[in-house]
C-alpha positions as CSV (number, residue, x, y, z in Angstrom):
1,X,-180.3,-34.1,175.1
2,X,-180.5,-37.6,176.6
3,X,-181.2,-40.5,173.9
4,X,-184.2,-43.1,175.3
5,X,-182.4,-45.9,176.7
6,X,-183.2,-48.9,174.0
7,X,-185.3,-52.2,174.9
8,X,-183.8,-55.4,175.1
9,X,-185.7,-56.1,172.0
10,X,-184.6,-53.4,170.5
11,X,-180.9,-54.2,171.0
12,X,-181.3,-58.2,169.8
13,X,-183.0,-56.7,166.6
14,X,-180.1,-54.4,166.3
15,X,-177.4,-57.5,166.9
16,X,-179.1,-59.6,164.2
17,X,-179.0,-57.3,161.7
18,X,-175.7,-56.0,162.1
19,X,-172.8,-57.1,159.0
20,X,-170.3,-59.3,159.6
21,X,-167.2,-58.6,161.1
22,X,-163.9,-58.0,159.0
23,X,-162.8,-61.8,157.9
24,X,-165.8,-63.3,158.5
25,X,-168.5,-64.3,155.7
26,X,-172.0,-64.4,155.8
27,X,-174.1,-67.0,155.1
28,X,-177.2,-64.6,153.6
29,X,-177.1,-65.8,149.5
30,X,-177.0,-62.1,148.7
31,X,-173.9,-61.7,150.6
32,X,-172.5,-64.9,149.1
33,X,-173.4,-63.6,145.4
34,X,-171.9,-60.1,146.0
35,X,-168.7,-61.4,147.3
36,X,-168.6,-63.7,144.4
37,X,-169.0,-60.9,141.8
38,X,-166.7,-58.9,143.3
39,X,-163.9,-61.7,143.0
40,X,-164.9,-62.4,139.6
41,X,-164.1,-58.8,139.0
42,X,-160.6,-59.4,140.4
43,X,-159.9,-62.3,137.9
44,X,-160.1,-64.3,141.5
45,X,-162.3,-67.1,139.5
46,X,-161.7,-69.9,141.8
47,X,-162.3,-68.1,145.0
48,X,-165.7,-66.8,143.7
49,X,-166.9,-70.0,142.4
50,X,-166.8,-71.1,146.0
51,X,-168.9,-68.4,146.8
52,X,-171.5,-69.0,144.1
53,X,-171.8,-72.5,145.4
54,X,-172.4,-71.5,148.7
55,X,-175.3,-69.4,147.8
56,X,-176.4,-72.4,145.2
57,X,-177.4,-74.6,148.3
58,X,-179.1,-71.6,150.1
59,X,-180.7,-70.3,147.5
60,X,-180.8,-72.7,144.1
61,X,-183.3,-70.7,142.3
62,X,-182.5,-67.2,142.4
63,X,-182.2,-66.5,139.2
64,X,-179.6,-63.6,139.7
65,X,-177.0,-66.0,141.1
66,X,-177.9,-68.4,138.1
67,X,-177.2,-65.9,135.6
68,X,-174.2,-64.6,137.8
69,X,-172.8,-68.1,138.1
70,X,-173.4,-68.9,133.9
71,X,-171.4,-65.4,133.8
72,X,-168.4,-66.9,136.0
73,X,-168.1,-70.1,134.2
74,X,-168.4,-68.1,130.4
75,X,-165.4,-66.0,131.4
76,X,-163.3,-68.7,132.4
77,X,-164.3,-70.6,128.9
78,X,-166.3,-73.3,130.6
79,X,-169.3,-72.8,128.5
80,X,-170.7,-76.3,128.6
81,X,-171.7,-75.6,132.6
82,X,-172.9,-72.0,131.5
83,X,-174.9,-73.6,129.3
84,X,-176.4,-76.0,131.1
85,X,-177.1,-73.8,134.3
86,X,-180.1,-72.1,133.3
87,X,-182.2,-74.8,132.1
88,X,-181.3,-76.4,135.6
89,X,-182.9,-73.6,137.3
90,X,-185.7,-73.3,135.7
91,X,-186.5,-76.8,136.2
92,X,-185.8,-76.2,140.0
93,X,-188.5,-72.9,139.2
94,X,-191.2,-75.3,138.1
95,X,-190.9,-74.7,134.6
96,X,-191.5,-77.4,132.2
97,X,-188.9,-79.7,130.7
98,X,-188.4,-79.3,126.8
């Protein structure tokens, strides 16, 4: 059997949504996060703190990435910016300041 031929909107929906290419990064937060977690796991701690930043500007209240990020900088023994990550978010949530 034949398969219907697709719709040109049908094959820009498809291109959109497709991953990136070997090498190449996206700039989606999740993406960003994932990558960054997966270098953490690595012991690559200053690659993925690049990565966490990059999905920062996109996305500077997600509070995965926050806690993520707090994560990255305890296991390199930076806790003073672990510690102060959270409460920034939050603020950037709407919550109110102690």
């Amino acid at each position: 059997m034949k398969r219907p031929a697709r719709s040109s909107k049908e094959n820009r929906r498809s291109r959109t949504k497709a991953p990136p290419r070997s090498g190449e990064v996206s700039f989606r937060p999740r993406a960003l996060l994932l990558e960054g977690a997966v270098l953490d796991s690595t012991g690559r701690y200053s690659e993925a703190e690049g990565y966490y930043r990059r999905a920062l500007k996109i996305a500077p209240a997600s509070a995965q990435l926050l806690n993520n990020l707090a994560n990255h900088y305890l296991a390199r023994g930076n806790r003073s910016q672990a510690a102060n990550l959270p409460e920034g978010g939050c603020r950037r949530l709407g919550a109110p300041e102690r």
